[in-house]
C-alpha positions as CSV (number, residue, x, y, z in Angstrom):
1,X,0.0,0.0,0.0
2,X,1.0,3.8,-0.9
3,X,2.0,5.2,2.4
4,X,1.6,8.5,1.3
5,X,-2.4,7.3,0.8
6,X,-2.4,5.9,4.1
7,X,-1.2,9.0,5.9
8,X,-4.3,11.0,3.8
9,X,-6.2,8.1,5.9
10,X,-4.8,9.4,8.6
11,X,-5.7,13.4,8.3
12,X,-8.8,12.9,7.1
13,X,-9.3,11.2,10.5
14,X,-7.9,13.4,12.9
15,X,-9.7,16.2,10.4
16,X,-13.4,14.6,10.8
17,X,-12.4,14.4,14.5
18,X,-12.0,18.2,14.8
19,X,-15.0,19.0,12.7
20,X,-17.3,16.7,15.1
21,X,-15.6,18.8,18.1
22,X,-16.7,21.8,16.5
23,X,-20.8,22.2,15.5
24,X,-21.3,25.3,14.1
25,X,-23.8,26.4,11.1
26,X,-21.0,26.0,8.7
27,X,-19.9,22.2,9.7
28,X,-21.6,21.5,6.6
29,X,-19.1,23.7,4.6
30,X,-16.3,22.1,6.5
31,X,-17.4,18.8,5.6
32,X,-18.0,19.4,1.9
33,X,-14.3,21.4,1.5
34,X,-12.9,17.9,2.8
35,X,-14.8,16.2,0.2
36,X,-13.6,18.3,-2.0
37,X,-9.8,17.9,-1.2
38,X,-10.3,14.0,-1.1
39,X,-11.3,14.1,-4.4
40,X,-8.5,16.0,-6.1
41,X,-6.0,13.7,-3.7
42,X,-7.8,10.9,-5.5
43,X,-7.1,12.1,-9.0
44,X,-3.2,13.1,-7.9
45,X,-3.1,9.2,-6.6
46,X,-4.7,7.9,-9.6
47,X,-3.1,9.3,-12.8
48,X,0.3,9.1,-13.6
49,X,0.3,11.8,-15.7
50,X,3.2,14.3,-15.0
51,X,2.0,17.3,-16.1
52,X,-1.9,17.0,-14.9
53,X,-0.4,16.3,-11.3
54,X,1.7,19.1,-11.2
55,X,-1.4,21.0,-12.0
56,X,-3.2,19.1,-9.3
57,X,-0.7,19.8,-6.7
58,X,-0.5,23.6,-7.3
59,X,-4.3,23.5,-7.4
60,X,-4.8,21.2,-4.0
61,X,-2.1,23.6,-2.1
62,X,-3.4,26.9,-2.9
63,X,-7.4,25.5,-2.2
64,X,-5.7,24.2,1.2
65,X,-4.1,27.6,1.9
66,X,-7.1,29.1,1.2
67,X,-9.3,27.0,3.4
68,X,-6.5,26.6,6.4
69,X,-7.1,30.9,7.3
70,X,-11.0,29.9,7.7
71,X,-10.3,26.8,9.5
72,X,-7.3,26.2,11.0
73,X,-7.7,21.9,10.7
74,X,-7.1,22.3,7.0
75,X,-3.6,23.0,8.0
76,X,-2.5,19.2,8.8
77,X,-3.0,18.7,4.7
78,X,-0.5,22.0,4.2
79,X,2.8,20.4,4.6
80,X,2.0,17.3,2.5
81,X,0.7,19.5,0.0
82,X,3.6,21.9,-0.1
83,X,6.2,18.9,-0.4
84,X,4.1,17.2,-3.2
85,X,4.2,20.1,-5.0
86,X,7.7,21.1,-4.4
87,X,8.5,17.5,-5.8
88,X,6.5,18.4,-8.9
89,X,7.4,22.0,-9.5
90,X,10.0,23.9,-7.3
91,X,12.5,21.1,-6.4
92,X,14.1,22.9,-4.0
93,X,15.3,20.1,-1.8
94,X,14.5,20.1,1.5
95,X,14.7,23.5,2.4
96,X,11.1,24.8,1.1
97,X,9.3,22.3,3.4
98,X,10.0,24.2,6.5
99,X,7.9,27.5,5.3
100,X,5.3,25.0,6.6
101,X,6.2,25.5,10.2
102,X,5.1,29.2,9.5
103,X,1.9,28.1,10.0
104,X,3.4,27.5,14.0
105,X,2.7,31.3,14.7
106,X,-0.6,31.0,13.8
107,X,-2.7,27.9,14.8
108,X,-3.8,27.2,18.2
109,X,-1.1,25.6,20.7
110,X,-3.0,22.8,21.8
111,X,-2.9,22.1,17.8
112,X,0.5,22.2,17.2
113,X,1.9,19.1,18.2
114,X,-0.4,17.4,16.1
115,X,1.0,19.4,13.2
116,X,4.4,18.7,13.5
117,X,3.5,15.4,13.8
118,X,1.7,15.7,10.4
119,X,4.7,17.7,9.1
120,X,7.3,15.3,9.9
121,X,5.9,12.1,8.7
122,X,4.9,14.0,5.2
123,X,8.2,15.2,4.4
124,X,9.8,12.2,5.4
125,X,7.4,9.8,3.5
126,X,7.2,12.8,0.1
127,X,10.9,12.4,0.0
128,X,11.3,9.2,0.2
129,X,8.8,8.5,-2.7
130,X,11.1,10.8,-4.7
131,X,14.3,8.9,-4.2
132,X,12.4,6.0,-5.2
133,X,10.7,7.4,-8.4
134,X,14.5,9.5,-9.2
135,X,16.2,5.2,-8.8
136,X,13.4,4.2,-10.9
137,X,13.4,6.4,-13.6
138,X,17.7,5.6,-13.5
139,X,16.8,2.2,-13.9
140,X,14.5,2.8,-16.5
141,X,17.3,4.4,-18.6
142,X,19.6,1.6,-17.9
143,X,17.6,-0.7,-19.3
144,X,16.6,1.2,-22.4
145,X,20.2,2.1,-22.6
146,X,20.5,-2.0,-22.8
147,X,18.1,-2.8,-24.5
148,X,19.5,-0.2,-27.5
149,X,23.0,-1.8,-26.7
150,X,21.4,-5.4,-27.0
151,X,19.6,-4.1,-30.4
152,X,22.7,-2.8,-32.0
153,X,24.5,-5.8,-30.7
154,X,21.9,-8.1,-32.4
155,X,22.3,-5.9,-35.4
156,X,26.0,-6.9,-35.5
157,X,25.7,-10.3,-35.2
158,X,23.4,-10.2,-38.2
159,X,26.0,-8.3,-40.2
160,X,28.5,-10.5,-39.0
161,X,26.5,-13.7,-40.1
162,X,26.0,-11.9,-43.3
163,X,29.4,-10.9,-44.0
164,X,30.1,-14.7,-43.1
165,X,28.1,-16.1,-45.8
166,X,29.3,-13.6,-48.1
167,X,33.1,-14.6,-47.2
168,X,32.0,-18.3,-47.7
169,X,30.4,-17.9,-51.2
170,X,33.3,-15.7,-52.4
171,X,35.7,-18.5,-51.3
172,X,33.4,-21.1,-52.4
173,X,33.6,-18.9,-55.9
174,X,37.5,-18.5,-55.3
175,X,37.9,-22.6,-55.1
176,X,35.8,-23.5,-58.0
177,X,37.4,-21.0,-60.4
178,X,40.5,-22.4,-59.1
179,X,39.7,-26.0,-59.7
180,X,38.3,-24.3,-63.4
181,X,41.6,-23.0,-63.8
182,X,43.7,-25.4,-63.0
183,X,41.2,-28.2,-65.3
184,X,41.7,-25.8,-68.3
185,X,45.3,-25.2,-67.8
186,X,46.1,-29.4,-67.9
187,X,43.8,-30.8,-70.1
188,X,43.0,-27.7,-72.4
189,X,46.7,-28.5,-74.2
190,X,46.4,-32.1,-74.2
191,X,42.9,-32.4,-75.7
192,X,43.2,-30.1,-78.2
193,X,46.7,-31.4,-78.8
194,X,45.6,-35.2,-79.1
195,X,42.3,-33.9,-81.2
196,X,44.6,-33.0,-83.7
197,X,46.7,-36.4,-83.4
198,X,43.0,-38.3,-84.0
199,X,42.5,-36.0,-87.2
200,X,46.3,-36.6,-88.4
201,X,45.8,-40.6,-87.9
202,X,42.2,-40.8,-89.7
203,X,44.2,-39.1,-92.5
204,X,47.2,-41.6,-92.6
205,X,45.3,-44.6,-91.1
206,X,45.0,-46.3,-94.9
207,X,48.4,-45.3,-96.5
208,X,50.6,-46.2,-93.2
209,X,49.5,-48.4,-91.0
210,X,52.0,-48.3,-89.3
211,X,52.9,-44.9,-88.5
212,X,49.1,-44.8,-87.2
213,X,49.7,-47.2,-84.4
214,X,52.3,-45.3,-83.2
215,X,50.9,-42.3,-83.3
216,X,47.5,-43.7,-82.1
217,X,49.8,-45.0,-78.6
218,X,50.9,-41.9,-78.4
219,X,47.5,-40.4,-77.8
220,X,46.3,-42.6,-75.7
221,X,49.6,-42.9,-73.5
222,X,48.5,-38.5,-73.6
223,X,45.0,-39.1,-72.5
224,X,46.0,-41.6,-69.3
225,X,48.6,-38.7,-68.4
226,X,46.0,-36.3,-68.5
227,X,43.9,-38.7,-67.1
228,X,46.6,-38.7,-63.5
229,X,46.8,-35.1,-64.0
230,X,42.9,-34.7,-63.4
231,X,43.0,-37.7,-60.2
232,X,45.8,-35.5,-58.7
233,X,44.1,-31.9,-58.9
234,X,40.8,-33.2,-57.3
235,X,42.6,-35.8,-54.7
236,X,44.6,-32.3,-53.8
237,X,40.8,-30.1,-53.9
238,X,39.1,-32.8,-52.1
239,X,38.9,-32.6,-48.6
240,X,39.6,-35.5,-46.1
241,X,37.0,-37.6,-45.0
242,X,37.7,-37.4,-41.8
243,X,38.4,-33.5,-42.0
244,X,34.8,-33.5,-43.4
245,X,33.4,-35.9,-40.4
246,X,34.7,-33.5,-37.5
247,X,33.6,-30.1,-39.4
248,X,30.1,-31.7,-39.4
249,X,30.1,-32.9,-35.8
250,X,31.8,-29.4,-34.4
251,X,28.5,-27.8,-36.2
252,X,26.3,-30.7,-34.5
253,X,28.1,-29.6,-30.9
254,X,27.9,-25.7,-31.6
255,X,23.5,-26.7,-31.9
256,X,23.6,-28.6,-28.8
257,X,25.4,-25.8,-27.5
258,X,22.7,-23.1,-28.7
259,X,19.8,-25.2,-27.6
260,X,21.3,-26.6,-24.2
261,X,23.5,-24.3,-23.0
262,X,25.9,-27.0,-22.1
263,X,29.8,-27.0,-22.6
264,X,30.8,-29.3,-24.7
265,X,34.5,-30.3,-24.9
266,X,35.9,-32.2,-28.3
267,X,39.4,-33.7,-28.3
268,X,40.7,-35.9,-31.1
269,X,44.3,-35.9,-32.7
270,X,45.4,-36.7,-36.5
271,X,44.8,-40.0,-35.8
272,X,41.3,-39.7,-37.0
273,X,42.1,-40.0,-40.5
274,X,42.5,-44.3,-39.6
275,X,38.8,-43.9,-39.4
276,X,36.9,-44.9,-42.7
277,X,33.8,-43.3,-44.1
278,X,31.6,-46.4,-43.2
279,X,32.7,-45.9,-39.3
280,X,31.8,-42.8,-39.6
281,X,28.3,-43.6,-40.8
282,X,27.6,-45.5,-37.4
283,X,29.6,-42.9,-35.0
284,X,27.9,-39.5,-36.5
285,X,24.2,-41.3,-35.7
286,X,25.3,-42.5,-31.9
287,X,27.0,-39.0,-30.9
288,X,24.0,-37.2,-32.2
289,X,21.6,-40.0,-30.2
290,X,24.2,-39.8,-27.2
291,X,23.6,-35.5,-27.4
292,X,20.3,-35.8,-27.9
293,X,19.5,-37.9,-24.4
294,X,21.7,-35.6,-22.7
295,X,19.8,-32.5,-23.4
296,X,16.6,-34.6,-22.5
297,X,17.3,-36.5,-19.3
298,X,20.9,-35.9,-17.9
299,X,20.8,-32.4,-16.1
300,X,24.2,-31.8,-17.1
301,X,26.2,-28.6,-17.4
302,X,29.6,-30.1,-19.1
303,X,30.2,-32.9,-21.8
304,X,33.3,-34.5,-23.3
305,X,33.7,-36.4,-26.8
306,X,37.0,-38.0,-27.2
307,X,38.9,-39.6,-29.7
308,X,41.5,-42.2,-28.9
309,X,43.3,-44.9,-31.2
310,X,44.4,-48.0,-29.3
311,X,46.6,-50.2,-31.4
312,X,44.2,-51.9,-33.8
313,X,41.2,-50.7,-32.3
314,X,39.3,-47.0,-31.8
315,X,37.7,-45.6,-29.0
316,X,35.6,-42.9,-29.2
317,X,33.4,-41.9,-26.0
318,X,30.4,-39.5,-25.0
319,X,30.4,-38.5,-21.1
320,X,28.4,-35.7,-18.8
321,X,28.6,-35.0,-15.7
322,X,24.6,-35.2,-15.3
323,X,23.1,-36.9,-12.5
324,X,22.9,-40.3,-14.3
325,X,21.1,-43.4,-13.1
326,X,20.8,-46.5,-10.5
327,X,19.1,-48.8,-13.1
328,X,19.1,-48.1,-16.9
329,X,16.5,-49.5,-19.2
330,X,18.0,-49.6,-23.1
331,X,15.3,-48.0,-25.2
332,X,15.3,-47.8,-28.8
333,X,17.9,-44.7,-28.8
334,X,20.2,-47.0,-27.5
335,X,19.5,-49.8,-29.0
336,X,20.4,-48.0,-32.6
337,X,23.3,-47.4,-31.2
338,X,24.4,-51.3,-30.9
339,X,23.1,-51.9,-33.8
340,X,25.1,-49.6,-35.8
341,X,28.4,-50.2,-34.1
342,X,27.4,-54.4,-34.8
343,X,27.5,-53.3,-38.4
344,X,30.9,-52.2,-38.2
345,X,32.0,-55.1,-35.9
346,X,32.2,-53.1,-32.9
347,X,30.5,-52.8,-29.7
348,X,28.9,-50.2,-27.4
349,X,28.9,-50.0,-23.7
350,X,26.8,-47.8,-21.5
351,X,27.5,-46.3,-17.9
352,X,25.0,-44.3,-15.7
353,X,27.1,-44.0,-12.5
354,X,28.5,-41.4,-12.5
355,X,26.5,-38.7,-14.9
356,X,26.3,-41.1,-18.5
357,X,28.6,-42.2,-20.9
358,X,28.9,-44.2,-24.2
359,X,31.7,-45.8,-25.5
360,X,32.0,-47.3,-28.9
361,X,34.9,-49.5,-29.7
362,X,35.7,-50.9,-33.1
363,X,38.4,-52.4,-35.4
364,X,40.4,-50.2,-37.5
């Protein structure tokens, strides 16, 4: 609740007591001038609108002042409404609150401990409701001051990510015009070259024999040159397969990652290249499965996939540190798992201890 409201409570009370002290022919008058302040108190309390309750506030303390030299009760509103319009238009700090206790020299004695009373609690409670309002409206800025920072941030990132793709398609461009080039620059000469031998040996074919199996070798010893020449720019353009394998499963852990929010470590060496394209077919599927229980079921925070040769056979395991299991039940997830490692003449083995793990092991 507004303590500021409540304290209004509290006036109005000790005012309605004063007016049934007093019966007079204008009690009536007394009682509709309250009225008449609690309803412009309730407008102040109920908009938020600056600039009407500024015009409130002026309003309220000059229809208080006014009131206050006809009946000195209407005092106990005067330093509430003095501070709440100080807030609103003079911000003069504390200092402006005191012309209240003017009023001190001219209200009944037996009256004025009542007032101070009224006077402290008002400009303590008016003040405090400004240091509040002054940290919210700092907070305010901060966070639209963020949020602009987070906008333009996410505006980055987007130009980032678009300057990405544009780097990717220029050197996607720069490779194939390489490979172009380099195609051209091998086999251009030696077709064109052993086109020419063809037309020569059509022309000599029926006067010399001959001469047109030798030069007919010679184009075709040409053509298997060229032949190696092509095998050896594409072997060199051609990527690894394992190269290929772990690009794909670094862009599987950087999802995971997105989604999940868990840190996931991978550590392999060269000896991954020992690991065949058929392998790889059966250990993509598992780490994905293996990824794909952890985000659902382990709680985890942290995640390792390792790589490890051993002599004639490979190791490659899937671990978390989530809370893991007294009893596990196989489903079909890992079920697929065995079967695809069976199919490669390895075998799969599953550990819920301590967080979970899978291992696959197979020949190499």
């Amino acid at each position: 609740m507004n303590y500021l409201v409540l304290l209004e409570i509290i006036l109005c009370s000790v005012y309605a007591v004063e007016i049934l002290k007093i019966d007079t022919v204008y009690t009536n008058l007394y009682w509709l001038a309250a009225l008449v302040y609690a309803c412009l108190k309730l407008v102040f309390y109920i908009l938020y609108d600056n600039k009407i309750n500024k015009n409130l506030s002026v309003a309220t303390l000059i229809f208080v002042s006014v009131l206050t030299w006809f009946f000195y009760p209407f005092v106990l509103f005067f330093p509430l409404c003095l501070n709440q319009t100080n807030i609103f238009t003079l911000k003069k700090g504390w200092g402006i609150s005191f012309v209240s206790l003017l009023w001190l020299f001219i209200i009944p004695s037996d009256y004025v401990i009542i007032f101070l009373l009224g006077f402290g609690f008002s400009t303590i409670l008016v003040y405090m409701q400004k240091e509040q309002s002054d940290q919210i409206i700092l907070y305010e800025e901060k966070l639209e001051a963020l949020l602009k920072k987070q906008a333009k941030m996410k505006e980055q990132i987007e130009t980032f990510s678009q300057v990405t793709e544009n780097i990717t398609y220029q050197s996607q461009l720069e490779e194939r015009n390489k490979l172009s080039q380099a195609l051209h620059d091998e086999m251009g000469h030696t077709l064109s070259g052993n086109i020419l031998r063809l037309e020569a040996i059509k022309l000599v074919i029926e006067k010399n024999t001959q001469r047109s199996k030798t030069m007919l070798q010679e184009v075709i010893d040409n053509l298997r040159k060229g032949m190696d020449s092509i095998r050896s720019i594409l072997k060199a353009v051609k990527p690894e397969i394992s190269t290929v394998n772990i690009a794909n499963l670094k862009l599987v852990i950087d999802n995971v990652k997105k989604q999940s929010g868990i840190n996931i470590h991978l550590k392999y060496n060269s000896d991954v290249d020992v690991i065949n394209q058929s392998m790889w077919q059966a250990i993509m599927p598992n780490i994905k499965e293996a990824l794909t229980n952890m985000m659902k079921y382990s709680k985890a925070d942290s995640c390792q996939i390792e790589f490890i040769k051993l002599n004639k056979l490979y190791r490659v395991t899937v671990k978390d540190n989530g809370v893991g299991c007294s009893s596990m039940i196989k489903g079909l997830g890992m079920a697929g798992i065995e079967e695809r490692m069976t199919l490669i003449d390895g075998n799969a083995i599953f550990d819920s201890s301590s967080g979970f793990s899978v291992t696959m092991i197979f020949p190499i």
